[in-house]
C-alpha positions as a printed NumPy array, in Angstrom:
array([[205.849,  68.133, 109.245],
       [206.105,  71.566, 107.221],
       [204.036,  71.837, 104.204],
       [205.685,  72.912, 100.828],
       [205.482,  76.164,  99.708],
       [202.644,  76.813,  97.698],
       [200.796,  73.802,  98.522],
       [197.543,  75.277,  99.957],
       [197.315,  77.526,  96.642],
       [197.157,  74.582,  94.457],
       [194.958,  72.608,  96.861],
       [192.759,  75.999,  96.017],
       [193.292,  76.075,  92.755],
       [192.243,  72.41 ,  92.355],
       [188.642,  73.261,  94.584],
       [188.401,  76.308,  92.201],
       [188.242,  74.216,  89.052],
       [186.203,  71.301,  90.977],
       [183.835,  73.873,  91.749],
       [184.116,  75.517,  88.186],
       [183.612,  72.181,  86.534],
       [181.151,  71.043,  89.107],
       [178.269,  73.62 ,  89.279],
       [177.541,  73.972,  85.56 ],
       [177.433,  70.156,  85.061],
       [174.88 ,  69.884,  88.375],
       [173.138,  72.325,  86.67 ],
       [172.957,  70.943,  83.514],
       [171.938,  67.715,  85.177],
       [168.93 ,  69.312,  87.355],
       [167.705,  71.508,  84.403],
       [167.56 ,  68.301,  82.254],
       [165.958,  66.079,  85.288],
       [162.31 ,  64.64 ,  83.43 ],
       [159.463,  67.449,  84.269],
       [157.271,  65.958,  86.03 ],
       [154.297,  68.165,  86.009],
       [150.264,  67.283,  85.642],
       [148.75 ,  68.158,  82.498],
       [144.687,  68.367,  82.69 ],
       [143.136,  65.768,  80.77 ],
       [139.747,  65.381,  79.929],
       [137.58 ,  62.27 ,  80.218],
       [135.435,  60.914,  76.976],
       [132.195,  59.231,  76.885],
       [131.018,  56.208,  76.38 ],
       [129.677,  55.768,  73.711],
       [131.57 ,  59.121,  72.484],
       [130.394,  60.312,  69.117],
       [133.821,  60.651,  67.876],
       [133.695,  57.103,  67.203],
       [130.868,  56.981,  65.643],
       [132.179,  60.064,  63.153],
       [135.3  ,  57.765,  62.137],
       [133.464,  54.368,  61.621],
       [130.56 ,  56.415,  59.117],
       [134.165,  58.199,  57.984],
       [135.46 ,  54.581,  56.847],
       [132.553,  53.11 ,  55.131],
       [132.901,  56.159,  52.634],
       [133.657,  54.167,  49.448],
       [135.31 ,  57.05 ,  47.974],
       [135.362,  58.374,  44.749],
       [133.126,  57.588,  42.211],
       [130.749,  56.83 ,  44.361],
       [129.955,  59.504,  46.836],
       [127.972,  61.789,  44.486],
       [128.626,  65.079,  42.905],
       [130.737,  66.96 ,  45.186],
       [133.468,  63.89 ,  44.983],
       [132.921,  63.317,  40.949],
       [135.638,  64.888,  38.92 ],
       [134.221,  63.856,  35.326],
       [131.803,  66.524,  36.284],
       [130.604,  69.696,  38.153],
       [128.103,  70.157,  40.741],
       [126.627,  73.053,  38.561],
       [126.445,  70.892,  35.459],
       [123.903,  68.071,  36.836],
       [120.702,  67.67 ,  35.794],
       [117.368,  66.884,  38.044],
       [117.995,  63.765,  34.99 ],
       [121.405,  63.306,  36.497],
       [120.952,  63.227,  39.939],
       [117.849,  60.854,  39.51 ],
       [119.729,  58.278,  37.689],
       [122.785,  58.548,  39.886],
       [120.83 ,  58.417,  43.183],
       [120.021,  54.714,  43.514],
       [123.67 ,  53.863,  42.894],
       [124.648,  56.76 ,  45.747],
       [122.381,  55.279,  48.453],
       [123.849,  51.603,  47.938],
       [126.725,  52.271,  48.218],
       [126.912,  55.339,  50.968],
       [123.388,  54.67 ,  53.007],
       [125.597,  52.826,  55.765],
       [128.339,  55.944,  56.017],
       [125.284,  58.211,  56.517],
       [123.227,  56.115,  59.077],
       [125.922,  55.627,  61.122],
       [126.53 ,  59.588,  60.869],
       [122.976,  60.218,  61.758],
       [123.387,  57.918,  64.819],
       [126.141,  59.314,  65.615],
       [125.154,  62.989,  66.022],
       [122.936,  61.692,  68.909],
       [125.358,  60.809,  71.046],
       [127.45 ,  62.891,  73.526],
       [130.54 ,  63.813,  71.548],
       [134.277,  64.888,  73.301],
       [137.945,  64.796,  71.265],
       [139.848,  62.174,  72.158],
       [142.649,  64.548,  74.526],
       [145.59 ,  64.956,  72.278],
       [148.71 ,  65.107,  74.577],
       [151.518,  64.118,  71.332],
       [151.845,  66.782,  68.817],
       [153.41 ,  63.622,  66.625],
       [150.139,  61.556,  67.156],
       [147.08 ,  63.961,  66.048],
       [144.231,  63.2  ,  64.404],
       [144.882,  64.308,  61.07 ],
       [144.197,  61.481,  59.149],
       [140.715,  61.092,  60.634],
       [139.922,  65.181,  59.866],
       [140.609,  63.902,  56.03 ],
       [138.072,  61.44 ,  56.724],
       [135.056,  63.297,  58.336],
       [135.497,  65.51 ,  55.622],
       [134.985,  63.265,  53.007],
       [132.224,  62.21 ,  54.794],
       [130.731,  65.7  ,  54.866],
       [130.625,  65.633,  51.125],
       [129.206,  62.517,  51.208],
       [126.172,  64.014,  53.408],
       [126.111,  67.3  ,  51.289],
       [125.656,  65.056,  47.974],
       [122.734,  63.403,  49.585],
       [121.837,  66.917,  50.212],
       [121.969,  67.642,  46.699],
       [120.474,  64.623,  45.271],
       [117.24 ,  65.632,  47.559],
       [116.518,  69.167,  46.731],
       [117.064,  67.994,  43.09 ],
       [114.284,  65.232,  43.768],
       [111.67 ,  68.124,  45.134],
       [112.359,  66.683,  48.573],
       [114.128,  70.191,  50.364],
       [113.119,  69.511,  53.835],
       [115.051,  66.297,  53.754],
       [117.822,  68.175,  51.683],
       [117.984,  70.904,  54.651],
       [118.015,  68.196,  57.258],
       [121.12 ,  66.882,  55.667],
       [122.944,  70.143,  54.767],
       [122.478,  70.4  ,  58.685],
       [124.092,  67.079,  59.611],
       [127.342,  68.627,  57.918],
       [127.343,  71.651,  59.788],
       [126.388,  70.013,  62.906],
       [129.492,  67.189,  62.241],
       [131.383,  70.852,  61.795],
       [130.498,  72.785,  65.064],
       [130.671,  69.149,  66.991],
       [133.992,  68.226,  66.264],
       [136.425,  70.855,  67.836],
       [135.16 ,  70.022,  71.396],
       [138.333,  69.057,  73.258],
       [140.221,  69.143,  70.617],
       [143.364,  71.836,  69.685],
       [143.82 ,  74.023,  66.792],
       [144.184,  71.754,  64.144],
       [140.755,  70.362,  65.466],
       [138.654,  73.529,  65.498],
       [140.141,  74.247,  61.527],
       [138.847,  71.287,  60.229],
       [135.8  ,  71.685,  62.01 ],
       [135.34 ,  75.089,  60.038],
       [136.175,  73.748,  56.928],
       [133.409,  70.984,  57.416],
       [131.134,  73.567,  58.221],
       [132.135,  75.931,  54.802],
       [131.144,  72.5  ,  52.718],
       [127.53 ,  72.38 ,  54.068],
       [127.009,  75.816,  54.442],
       [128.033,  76.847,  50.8  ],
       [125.858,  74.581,  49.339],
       [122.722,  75.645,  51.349],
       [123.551,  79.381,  49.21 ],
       [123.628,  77.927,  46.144],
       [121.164,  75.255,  46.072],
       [119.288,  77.736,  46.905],
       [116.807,  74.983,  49.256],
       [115.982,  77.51 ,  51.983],
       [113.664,  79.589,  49.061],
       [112.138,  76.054,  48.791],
       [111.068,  75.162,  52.59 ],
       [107.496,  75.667,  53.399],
       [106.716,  77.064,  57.446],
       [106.748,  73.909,  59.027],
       [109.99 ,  73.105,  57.758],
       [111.836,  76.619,  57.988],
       [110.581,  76.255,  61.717],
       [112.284,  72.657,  61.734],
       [115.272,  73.746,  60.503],
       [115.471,  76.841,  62.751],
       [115.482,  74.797,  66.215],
       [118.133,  72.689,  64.655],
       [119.901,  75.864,  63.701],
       [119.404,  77.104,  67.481],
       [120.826,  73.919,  68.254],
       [123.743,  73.891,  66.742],
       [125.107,  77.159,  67.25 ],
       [124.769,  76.088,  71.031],
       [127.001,  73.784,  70.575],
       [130.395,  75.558,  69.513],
       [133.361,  75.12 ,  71.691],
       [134.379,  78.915,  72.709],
       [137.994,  79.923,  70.995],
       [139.177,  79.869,  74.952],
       [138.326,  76.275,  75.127],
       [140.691,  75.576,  71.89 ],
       [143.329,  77.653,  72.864],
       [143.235,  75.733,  76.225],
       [143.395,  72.676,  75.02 ],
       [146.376,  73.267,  72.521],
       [148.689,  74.609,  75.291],
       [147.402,  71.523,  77.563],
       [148.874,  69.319,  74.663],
       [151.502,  71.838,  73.636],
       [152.714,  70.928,  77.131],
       [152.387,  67.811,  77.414],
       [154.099,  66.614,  74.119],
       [157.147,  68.957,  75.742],
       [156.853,  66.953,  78.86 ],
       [156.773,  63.834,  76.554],
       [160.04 ,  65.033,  75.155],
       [162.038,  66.509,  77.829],
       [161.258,  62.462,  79.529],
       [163.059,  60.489,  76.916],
       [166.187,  59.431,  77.695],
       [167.797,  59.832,  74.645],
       [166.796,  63.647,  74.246],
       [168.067,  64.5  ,  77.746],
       [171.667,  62.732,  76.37 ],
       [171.717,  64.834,  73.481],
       [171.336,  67.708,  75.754],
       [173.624,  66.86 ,  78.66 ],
       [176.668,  66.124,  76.407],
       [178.027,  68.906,  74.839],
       [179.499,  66.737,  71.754],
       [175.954,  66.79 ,  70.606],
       [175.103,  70.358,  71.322],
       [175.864,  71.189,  67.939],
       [173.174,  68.484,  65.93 ],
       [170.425,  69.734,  68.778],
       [171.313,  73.327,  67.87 ],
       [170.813,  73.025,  63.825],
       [166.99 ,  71.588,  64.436],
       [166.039,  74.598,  66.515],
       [167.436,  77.244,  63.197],
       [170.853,  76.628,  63.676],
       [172.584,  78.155,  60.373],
       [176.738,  78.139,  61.232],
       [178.431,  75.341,  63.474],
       [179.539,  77.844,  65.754],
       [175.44 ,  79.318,  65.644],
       [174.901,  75.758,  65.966],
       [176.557,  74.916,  69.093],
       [175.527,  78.08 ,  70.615],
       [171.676,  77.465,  70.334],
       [172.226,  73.903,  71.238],
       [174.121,  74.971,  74.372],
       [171.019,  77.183,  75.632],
       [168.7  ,  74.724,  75.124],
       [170.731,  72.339,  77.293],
       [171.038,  74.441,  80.329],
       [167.025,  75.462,  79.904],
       [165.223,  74.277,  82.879],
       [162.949,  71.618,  81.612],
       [160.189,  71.731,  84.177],
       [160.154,  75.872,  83.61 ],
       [159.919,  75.569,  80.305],
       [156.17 ,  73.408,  81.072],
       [154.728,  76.051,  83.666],
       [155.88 ,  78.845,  81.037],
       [153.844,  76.469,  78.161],
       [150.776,  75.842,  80.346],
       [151.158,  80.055,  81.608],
       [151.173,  81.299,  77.783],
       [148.042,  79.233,  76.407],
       [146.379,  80.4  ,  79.396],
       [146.853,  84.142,  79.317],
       [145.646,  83.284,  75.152],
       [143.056,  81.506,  75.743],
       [141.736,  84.22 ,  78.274],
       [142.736,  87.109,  75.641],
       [140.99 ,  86.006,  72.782],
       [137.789,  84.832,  74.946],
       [137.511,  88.633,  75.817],
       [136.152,  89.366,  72.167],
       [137.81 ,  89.151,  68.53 ],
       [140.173,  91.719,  68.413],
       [142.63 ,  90.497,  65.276],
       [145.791,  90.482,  67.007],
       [147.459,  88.556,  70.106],
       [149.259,  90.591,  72.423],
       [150.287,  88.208,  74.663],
       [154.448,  87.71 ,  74.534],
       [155.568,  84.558,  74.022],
       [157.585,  82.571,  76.667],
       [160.861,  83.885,  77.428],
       [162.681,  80.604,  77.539],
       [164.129,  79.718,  73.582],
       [161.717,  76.51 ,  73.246],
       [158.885,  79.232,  72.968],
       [160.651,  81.468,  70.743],
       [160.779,  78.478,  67.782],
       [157.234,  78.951,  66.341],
       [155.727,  82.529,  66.562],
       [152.501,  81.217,  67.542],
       [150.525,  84.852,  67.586],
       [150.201,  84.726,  63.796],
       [148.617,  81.235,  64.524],
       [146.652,  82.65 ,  66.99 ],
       [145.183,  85.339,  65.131],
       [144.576,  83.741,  61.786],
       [142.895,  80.885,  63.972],
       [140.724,  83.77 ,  65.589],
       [139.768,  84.823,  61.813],
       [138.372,  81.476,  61.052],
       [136.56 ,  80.977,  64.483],
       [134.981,  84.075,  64.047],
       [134.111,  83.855,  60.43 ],
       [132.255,  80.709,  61.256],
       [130.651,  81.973,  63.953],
       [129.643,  84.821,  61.848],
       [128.116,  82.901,  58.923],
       [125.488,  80.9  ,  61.131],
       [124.698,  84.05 ,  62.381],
       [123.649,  84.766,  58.953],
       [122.054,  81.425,  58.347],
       [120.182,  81.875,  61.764],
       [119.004,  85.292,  60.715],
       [118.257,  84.697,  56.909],
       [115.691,  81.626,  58.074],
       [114.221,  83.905,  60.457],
       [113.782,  86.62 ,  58.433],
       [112.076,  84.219,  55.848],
       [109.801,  83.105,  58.236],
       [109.032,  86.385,  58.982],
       [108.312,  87.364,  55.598],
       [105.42 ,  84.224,  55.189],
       [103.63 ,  85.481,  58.082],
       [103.872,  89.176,  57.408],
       [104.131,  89.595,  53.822],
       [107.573,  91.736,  53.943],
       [110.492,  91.924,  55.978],
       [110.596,  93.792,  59.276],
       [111.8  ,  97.298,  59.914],
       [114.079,  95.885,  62.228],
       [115.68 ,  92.55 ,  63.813],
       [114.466,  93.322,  66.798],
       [110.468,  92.187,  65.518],
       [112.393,  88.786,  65.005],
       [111.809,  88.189,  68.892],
       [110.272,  85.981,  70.475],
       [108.643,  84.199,  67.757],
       [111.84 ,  83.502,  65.183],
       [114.626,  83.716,  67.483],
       [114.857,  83.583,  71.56 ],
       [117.749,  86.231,  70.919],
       [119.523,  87.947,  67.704],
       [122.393,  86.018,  66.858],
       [125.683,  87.998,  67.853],
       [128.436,  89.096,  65.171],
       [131.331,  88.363,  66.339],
       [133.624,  90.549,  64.687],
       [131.   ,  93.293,  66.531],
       [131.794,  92.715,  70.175],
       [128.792,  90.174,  70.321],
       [126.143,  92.827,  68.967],
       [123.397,  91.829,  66.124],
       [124.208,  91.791,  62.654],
       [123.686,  94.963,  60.433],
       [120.638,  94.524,  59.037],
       [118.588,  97.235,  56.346],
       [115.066,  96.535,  54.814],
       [115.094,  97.883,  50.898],
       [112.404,  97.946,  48.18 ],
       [109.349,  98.531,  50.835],
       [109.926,  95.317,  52.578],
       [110.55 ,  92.684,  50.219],
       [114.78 ,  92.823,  50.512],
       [116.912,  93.011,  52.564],
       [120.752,  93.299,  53.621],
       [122.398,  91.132,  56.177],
       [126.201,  91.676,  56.878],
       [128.693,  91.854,  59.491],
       [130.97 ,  94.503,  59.791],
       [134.367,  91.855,  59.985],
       [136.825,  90.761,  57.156]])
């Protein structure tokens, strides 16, 4: 039988537009297949601190009640020792049980619960603690009003060990309200002015605890680690459900995925949406878990106020410009770091000066006695603070040389 003319150059064609139609959409389907790729995630303790932290977070009975810092009819500066005896009764009643538990709580082995949902963090519980921290700090307040400052200085510390506790496996959002818990306890030790008030015995107290708690902080390595490890995971999450991989496989809906990654035209639209679909899901994972690790080992190198580290190359990773994050979180890490430094130093120093009569010539007469080692500045590549004796011994300046 003779074939027709032409007939093998259609049966060509007809392969050529199988195969034209055929590789992009077995593309599309395997770049879109669900990522299956292990995330590290850490264990918690049992009992693990953080629960103790949110049950003392919701006995806080809130506003009037939780003393000075919370009071809006007045300011902290305008109280009286009158005031804060008179209030004081009506503060323990009601907050004694919040600041047990806390105390109880600060005793126990503490890890973040692992956040692997960027939708499901802990936000609402960071609100909490921090109430709680004024709650502490009040109590604070109410004691070195009373003449009681070694109790006061035992309970500005609870706050800032609550503060440098709570980042530990936590992300970013973590290790910021961790800061901000410390700023509440640690501004009011400055202006209460309680450390001019300790005798030795309790400056000695309160330096161990100090020495303590700066042992404590989780490293900005070990927050930038656990961000991408959640980063990535919440991706995983998404690139799984079945009704994002639709969206993504049919171009109808290229357009709406387009407009929520910036999107500003239909045609821009469609575009974006279109390179998002044919993204290779399980790529764009490794790339997450690869960029939080070459951050996490940048920034553990030594503060340095920038990030250098170029984000993924894929156009998930090019949504958020996460070095600005990076480096203002670096500011507050170090900043933190920094100011119980100070704190360290200052009590030292004081020590010093009841033994000795003045200050020393130098921090290096702080060893071994008031500290095993000089607390690093961080903004300094981990060398001491600057430090100058003035008026023949009885001042002194204490400063770092960061922002």
């Amino acid at each position: 039988m003779t074939e027709k003319p032409g007939s093998n150059h259609l049966t060509t064609a007809l392969l050529i537009v199988v195969v034209i139609v055929a590789v992009p959409v077995a593309v599309l389907l395997y770049n879109n297949r669900p990522p299956h790729i292990s995330v590290p995630t850490h264990k918690v303790p049992s009992p693990n601190a953080w629960d103790g932290f949110a049950r003392a977070a919701a006995m806080s009975p809130g506003p009037p009640y939780c003393g000075p810092l919370c009071r809006s009819d007045k300011k902290v500066q305008d109280w009286t020792v009158a005031d804060y005896r008179a209030d004081y009764p009506s503060f323990i009643s009601h907050c004694s049980a919040a600041i047990t538990e806390l105390k109880k709580s600060l005793g126990q082995p503490y890890m973040h619960p692992p956040e692997r949902d960027a939708y499901s963090l802990c936000i609402p519980i960071y609100a909490q603690v921090r109430e709680l921290a004024r709650i502490s700090t009040s109590k604070a307040l109410y004691e070195n009003a009373l003449g009681r400052p070694g109790d006061a200085m035992d309970s500005f510390l609870d706050v800032l060990d609550l503060g440098v506790t709570l980042p530990k496996g936590g992300p970013i959002v973590a290790d910021l309200a961790g800061t901000a818990v410390e700023a509440i306890g640690r501004r009011n030790i400055t202006e209460s002015g309680v450390v001019d008030k300790l005798d030795g015995a309790e400056l000695a107290r309160a330096a161990r605890r100090l020495e303590a708690i700066a042992a404590k902080r989780t490293s900005i390595g070990d927050v930038l680690t656990e961000e991408g490890y959640m980063s990535a995971a919440s991706r995983s999450r998404t690139f799984c459900d079945s009704e994002y991989r639709w969206t993504l496989v049919n171009p109808a809906k290229w357009r709406d995925a387009g407009s929520s990654y910036g999107g500003k035209s239909a045609i821009g639209s469609f575009w974006i949406g279109s390179r998002l679909a044919f993204e290779d899901k399980s790529a764009v994972v490794r790339e997450e878990l690869a960029y939080w690790k070459a951050v996490a080992a940048e920034q553990s190198a030594g503060y340095t106020g920038k990030c250098s580290v170029p984000l993924p190359g894929n156009i998930y990773g090019h949504v958020t410009d996460w070095s600005e994050v990076v480096v203002r979180l670096s500011v507050h890490h170090a900043q933190a770091e920094e100011k119980l430094a100070k704190l360290q130093t200052e009590i030292a120093l004081t020590r010093f000066k009841l033994d000795h009569r003045s200050y020393p010539k130098s921090l290096t007469e702080l060893r071994p006695k008031y500290l095993k080692k000089l607390p690093a500045d961080p903004f300094a590549k981990k060398k001491p603070l600057q430090y100058k004796v003035t008026e023949g011994g009885q001042s002194f300046m204490l400063y770092s040389v960061g922002p």
